[in-house]
C-alpha positions as CSV (number, residue, x, y, z in Angstrom):
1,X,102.2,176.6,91.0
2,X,101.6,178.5,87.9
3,X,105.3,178.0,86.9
4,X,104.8,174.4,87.1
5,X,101.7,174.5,85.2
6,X,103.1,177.0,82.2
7,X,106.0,174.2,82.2
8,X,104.3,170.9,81.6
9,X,102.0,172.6,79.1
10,X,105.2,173.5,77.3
11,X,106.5,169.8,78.3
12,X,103.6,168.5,76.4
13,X,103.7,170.8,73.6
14,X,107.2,169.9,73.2
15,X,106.9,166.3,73.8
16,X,104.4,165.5,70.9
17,X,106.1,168.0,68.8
18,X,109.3,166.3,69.2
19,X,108.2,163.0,68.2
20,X,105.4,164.6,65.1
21,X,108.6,166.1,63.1
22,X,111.0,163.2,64.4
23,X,108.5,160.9,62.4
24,X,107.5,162.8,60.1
25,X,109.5,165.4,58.4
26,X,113.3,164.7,59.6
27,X,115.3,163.0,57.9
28,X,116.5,160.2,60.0
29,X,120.2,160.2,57.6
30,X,121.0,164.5,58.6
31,X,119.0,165.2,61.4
32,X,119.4,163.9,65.2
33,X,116.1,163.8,66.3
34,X,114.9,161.9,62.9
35,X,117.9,159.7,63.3
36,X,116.8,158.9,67.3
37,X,112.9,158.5,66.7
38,X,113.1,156.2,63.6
39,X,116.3,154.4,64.4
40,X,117.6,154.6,67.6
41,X,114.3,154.1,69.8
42,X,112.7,151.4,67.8
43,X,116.0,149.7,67.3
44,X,116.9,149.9,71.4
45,X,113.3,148.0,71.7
46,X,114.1,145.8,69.7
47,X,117.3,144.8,71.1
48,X,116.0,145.5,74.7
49,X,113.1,142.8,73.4
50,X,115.3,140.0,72.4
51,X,117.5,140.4,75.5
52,X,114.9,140.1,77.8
53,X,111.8,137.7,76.3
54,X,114.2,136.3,73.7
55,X,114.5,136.0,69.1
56,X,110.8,134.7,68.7
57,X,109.1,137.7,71.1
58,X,111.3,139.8,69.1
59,X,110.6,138.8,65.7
60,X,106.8,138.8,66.5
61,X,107.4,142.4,67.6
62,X,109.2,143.2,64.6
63,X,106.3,142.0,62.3
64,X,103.9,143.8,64.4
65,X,105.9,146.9,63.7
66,X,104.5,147.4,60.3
67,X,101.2,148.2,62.1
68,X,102.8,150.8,64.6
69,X,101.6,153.6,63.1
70,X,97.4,152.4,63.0
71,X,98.2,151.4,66.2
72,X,99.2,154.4,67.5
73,X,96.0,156.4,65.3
74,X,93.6,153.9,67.4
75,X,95.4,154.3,70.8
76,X,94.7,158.1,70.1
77,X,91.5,158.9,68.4
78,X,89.6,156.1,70.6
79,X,91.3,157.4,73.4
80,X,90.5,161.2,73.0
81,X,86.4,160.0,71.6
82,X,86.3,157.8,75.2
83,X,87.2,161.0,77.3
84,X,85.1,162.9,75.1
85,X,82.3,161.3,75.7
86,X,83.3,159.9,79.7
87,X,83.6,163.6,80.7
88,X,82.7,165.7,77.7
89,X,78.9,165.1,77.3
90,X,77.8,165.3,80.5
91,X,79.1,168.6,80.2
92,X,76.8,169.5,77.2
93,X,73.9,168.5,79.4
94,X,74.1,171.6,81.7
95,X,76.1,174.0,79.9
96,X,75.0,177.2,78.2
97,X,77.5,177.0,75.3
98,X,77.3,173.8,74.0
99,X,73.7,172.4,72.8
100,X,73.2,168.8,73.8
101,X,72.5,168.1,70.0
102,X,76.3,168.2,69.1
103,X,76.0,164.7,70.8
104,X,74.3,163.3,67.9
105,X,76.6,165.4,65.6
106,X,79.6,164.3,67.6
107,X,78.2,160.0,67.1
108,X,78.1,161.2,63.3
109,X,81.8,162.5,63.1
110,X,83.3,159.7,65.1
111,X,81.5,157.3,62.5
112,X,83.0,159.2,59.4
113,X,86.2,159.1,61.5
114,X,86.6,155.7,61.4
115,X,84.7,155.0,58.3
116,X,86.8,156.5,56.6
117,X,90.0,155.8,58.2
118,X,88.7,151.6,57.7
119,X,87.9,152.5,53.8
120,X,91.5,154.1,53.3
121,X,93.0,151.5,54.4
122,X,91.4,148.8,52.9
123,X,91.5,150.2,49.4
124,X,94.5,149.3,47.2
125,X,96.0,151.8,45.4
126,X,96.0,149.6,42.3
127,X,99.1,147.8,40.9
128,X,101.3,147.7,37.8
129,X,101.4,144.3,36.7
130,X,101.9,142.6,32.9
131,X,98.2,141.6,33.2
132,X,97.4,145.2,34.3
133,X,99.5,147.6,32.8
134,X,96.9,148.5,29.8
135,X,94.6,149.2,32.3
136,X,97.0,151.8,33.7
137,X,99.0,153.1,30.7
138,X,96.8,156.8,30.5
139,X,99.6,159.4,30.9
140,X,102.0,160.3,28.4
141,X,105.5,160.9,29.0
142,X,107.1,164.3,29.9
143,X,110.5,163.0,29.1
144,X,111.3,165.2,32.5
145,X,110.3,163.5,35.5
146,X,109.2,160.5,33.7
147,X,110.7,158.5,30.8
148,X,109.6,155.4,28.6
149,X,111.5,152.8,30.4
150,X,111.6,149.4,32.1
151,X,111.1,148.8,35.9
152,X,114.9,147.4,37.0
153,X,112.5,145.4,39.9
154,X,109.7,144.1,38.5
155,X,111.0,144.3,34.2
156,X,108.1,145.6,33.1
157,X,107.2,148.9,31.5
158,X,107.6,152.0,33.4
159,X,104.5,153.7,33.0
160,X,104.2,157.5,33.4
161,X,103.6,158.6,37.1
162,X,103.9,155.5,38.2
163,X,106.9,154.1,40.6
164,X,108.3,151.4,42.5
165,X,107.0,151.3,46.3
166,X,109.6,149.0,48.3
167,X,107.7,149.5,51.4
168,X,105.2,147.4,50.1
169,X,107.1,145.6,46.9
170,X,104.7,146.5,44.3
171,X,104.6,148.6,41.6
172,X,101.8,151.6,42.3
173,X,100.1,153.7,39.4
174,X,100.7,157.3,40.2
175,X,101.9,156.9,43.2
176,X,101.9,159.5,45.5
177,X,103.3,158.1,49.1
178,X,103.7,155.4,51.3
179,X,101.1,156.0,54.6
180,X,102.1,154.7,58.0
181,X,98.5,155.7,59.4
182,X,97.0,153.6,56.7
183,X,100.1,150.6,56.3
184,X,99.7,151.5,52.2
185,X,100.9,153.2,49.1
186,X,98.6,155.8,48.6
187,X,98.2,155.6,44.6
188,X,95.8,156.3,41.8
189,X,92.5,154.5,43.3
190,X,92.8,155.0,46.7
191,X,93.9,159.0,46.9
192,X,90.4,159.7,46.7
193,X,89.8,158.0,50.0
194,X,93.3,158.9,51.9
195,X,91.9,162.7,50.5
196,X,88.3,162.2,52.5
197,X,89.9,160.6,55.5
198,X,91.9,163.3,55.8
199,X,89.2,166.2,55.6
200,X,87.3,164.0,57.5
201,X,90.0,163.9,60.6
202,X,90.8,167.8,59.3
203,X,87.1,169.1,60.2
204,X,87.2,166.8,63.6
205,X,90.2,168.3,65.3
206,X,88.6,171.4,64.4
207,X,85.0,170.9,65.3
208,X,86.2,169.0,68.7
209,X,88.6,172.0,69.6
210,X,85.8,174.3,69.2
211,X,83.0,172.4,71.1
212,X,85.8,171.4,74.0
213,X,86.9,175.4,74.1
214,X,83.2,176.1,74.3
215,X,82.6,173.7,76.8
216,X,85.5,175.7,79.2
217,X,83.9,178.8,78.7
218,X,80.6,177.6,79.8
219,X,82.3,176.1,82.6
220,X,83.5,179.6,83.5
221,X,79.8,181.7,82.7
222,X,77.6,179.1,84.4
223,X,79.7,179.0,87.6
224,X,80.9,182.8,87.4
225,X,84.2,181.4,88.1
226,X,86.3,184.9,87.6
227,X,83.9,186.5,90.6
228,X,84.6,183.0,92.6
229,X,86.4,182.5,96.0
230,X,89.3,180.3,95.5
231,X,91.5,179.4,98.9
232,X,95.3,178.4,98.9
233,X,95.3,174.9,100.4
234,X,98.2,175.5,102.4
235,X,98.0,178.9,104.0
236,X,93.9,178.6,103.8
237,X,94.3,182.7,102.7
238,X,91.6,184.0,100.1
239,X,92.8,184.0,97.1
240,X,91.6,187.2,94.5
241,X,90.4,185.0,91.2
242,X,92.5,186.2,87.9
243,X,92.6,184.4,84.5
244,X,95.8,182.0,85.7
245,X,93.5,180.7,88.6
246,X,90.2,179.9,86.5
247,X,92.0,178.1,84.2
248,X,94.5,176.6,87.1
249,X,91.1,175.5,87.9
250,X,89.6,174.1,85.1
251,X,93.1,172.2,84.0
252,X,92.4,170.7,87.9
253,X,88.7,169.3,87.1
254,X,88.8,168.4,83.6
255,X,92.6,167.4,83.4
256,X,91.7,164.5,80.5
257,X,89.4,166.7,78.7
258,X,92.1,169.7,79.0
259,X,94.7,167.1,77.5
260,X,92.3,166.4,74.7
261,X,91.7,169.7,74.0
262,X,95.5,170.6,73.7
263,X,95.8,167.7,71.3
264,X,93.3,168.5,69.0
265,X,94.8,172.2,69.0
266,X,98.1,170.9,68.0
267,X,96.8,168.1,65.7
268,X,94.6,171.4,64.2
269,X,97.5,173.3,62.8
270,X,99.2,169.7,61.6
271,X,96.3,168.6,60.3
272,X,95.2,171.6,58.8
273,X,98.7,172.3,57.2
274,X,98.7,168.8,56.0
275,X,95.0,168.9,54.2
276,X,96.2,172.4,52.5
277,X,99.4,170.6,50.9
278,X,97.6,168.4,49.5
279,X,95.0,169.9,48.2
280,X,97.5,172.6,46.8
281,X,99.4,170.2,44.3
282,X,96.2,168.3,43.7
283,X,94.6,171.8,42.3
284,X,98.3,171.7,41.0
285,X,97.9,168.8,39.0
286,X,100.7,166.9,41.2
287,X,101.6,164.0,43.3
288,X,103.4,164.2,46.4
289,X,106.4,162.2,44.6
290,X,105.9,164.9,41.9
291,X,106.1,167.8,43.8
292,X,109.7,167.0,45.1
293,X,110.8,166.0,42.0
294,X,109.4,169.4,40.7
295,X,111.3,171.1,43.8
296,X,114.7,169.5,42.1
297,X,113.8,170.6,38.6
298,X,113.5,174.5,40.0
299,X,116.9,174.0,42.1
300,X,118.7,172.5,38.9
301,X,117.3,175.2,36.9
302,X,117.9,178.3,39.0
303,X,121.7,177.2,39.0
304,X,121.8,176.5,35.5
305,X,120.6,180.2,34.8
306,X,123.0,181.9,37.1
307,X,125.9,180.0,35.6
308,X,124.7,180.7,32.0
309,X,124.2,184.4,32.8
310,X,127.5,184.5,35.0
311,X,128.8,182.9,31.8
312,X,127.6,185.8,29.5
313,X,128.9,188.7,31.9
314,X,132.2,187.6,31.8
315,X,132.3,187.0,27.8
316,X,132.6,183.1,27.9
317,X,129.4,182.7,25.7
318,X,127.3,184.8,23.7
319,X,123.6,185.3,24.2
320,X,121.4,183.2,22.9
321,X,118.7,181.6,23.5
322,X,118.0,177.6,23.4
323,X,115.9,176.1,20.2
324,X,115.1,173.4,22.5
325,X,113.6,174.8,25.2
326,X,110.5,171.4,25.4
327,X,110.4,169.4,28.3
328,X,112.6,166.6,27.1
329,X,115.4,169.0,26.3
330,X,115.6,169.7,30.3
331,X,118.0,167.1,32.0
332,X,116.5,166.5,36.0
333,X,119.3,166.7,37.3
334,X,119.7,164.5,40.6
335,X,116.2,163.1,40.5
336,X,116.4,159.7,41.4
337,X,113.1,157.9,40.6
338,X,113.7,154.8,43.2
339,X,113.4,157.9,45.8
340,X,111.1,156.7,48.7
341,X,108.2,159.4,49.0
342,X,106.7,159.0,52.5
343,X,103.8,161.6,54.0
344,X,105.9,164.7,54.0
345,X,108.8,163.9,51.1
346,X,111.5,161.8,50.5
347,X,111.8,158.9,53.0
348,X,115.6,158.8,51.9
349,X,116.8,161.3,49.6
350,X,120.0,160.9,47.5
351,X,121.7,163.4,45.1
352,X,123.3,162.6,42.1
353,X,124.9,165.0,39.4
354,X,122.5,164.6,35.7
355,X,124.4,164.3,32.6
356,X,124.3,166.4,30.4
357,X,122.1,167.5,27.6
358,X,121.6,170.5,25.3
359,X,119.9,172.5,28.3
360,X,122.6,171.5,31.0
361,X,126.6,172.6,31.5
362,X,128.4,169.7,30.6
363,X,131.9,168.8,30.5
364,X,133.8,167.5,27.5
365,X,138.0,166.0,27.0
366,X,139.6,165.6,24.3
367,X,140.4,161.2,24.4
368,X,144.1,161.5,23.4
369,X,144.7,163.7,26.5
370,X,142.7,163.3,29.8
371,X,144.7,166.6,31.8
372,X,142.8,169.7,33.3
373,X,143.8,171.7,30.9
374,X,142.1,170.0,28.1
375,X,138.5,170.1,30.3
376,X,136.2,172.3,28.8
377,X,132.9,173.6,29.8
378,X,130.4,173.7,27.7
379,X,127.4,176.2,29.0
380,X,124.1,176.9,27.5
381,X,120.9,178.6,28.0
382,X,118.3,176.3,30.0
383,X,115.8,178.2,28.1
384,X,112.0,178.3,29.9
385,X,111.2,176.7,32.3
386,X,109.6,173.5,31.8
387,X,105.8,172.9,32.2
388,X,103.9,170.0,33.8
389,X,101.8,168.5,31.1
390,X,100.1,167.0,34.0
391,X,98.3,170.3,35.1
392,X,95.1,170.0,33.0
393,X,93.2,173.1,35.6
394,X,91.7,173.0,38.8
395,X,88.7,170.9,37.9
396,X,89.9,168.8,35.4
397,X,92.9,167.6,38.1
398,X,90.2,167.3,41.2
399,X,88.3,165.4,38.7
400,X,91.1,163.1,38.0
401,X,91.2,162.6,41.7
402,X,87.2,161.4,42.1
403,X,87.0,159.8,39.1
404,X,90.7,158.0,38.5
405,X,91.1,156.9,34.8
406,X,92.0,153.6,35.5
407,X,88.4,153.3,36.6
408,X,86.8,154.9,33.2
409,X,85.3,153.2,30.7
410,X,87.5,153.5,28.0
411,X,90.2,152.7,30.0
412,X,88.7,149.2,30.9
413,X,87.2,148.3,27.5
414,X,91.1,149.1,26.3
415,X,92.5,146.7,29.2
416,X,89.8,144.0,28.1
417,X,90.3,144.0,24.7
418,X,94.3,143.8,25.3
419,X,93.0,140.7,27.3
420,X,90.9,139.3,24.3
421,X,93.6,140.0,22.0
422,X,96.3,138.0,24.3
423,X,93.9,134.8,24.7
424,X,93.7,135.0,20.9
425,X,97.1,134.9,20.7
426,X,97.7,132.3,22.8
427,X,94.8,130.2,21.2
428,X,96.4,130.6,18.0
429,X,99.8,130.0,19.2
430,X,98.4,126.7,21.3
431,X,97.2,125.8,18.0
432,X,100.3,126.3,15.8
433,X,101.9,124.2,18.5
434,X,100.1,121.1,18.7
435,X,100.0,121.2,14.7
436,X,103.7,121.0,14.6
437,X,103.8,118.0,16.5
438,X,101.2,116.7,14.4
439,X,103.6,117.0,11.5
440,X,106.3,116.4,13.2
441,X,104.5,112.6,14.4
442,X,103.5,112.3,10.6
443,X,107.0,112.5,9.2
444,X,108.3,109.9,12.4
445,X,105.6,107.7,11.4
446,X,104.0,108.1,14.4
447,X,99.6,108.0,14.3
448,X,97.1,108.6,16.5
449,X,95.4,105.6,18.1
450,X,91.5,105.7,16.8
């Protein structure tokens, strides 16, 4: 029976695990399981859907799709509060661990739970629009991962930090990812929130696993279960209590609670792991869209500097070092900015070769005679590597976070006076207009009737 047991545990474990890094971190074009959960499954319902209740139940089920994912987050987190608080607090009311005051504490972190899970969804990430752009236009250039160009969608200005979302078809100001959980870009005004919901959901899998755990063991003090008599149901023999039994016997009794508490243990590391990432490149002074551009630049540059230096070794260029060693002298390299960025990095990731510039090995031929023997390679120093002008320090980027600069003052008086300055135009414009015509009516003999 303990065989059993140890193996649906595992089952579980697996099961969940499966699925997490099927959604979440393969990628569905390389790997199988990524290929099966995001593809294969959804596209087997699908088919299985139209077959059975026919196009229109399958095109409703296809527009409901969009919401899978805050389906799913309800099915689970109102699922695990309900046994929680079924079979969880009438525990608290006789055990020795647990006070009955994390009741009210436990009301107060299902309330930030949703709260803020409600607020993250509902707050746009802000949008990069003609009307809006001045209101967003407060990052310079690194003429790296970002360069002063126009948006082949939308044909508008591509601000820096900013980038094209095709999930939802709208162009996001420092956009950071595209979350299933919350059916949104996660941009400049709404990070903030996806940030709390997440320490919010962070500090409840944690608090939850440690009041559940505590629960058990009170469970196993209050009853004395290690000094209990336990009987095999078959043979009716005496069986000598051992750790495998008590908690043979608490899995038994408190099966949905057990099941919760395995989730939350799971969800503790995922979470937790998550929460740190994030708050890493945010100290960082990075998106999440940055930070595997950034991953690119270092894999371009570290084989750039093993080629140059392979290059000096065996006498095919002399040392030196680069005069242009800024930012915009470094060419990316197979950075594709139309790369989707979902939770954990590129949705679907494509590499292409950079061309060259004075920091990369580029090839040249002759135009009179296009044969191999005519290519030559031209290898140069990368020179240092290149810094994010983005990184102002820890507090300055948290602060950037709280307080985004599309929402400062001298960002909106900039965006209103652009507005002002427009309607003038237009005014004046409207004006120069409707004289012409007056001329124009003059010289045709043409008057106005009085």
């Amino acid at each position: 029976m303990g065989a059993t047991l140890i193996l649906l545990i595992i089952a579980y474990f697996a099961f969940f695990g499966f699925f997490f890094y099927g959604f979440f971190f393969a990628d569905p074009e390389t790997s199988l399981s990524g290929n099966l959960v995001q593809y294969q499954i959804p596209n087997t319902m699908m088919n299985l859907t139209r077959r059975l209740l026919g196009p229109k139940a399958a095109t409703a089920l296809s527009n409901l799709s969009q919401f899978f994912l805050q389906i799913v987050y309800l099915f689970v987190v109102l699922g695990s509060w309900s046994v929680m608080f079924a079979h969880g607090y009438p525990m608290m009311d006789t055990s020795s661990q647990v006070s009955s005051y994390h009741k009210y504490s436990g009301y107060v972190v299902f309330m930030l739970c949703m709260t803020s899970w409600r607020r993250a969804c509902k707050a746009p990430p802000g949008y990069i629009t003609e009307n809006s752009i001045m209101k967003f236009d407060n990052y310079p250039y690194d003429n790296l991962l970002y360069t002063n160009k126009l948006c082949p969608t939308v044909h508008i200005r591509k601000l820096a930090r900013s980038k094209y979302d095709r999930v939802s078809n709208r162009h996001v100001p420092r956009f950071d990812h595209y979350c299933g959980w919350l059916n949104q870009s996660v941009g400049e005004e709404n990070y903030r929130y996806f940030l709390f919901f997440l320490l919010v959901h962070t500090v409840m899998v944690i608090y939850g696993s440690i009041v559940t755990a505590l629960l058990f063991y009170g469970e196993i003090i209050d009853k004395d279960l290690h000094n209990a008599r336990f009987f095999n149901v078959a043979t009716g023999a005496e069986v000598i209590a051992d750790n495998m039994m008590v908690f043979h016997y608490l899995l038994m009794t408190h099966f949905y609670l057990a099941m919760v508490l395995l989730l939350m243990s799971i969800m503790t590391l995922m979470l937790g792991a998550f929460l740190g990432f994030h708050l890493y490149i945010t100290a960082r002074g990075m998106t999440t869209n940055e930070y595997f551009k950034w991953k690119e630049v270092r894999k371009w540059y570290k084989k750039a500097t093993r080629q140059y230096q392979k290059a000096v070794q065996d006498g095919k260029v002399g040392v030196s070092v680069s005069n242009n060693s800024s930012s915009s002298s470094v060419d990316k390299g197979g950075i594709s900015d139309d790369t989707d960025i979902g939770c954990t990095g590129p949705m679907n990731t494509t590499t292409s070769n950079g061309s060259g510039g004075t920091a990369t090995t580029t090839t040249s031929t002759t135009t009179t005679n296009k044969t191999k023997n005519d290519i030559e390679e031209e290898i140069m120093d990368p020179g240092p590597f290149p810094q994010n002008i983005y990184d102002h320090g820890i507090i300055e980027n948290f602060k950037e976070v709280i307080y985004p600069r599309s929402t400062r003052p001298n960002a909106l008086k900039r965006w209103v006076d652009w507005h002002k300055t427009e309607e003038r135009l237009r005014q004046h414009t409207k004006t120069e207009e409707q004289k012409r015509r007056e001329d124009v009516d003059v010289v045709n003999g043409k008057t106005k009737a009085i």
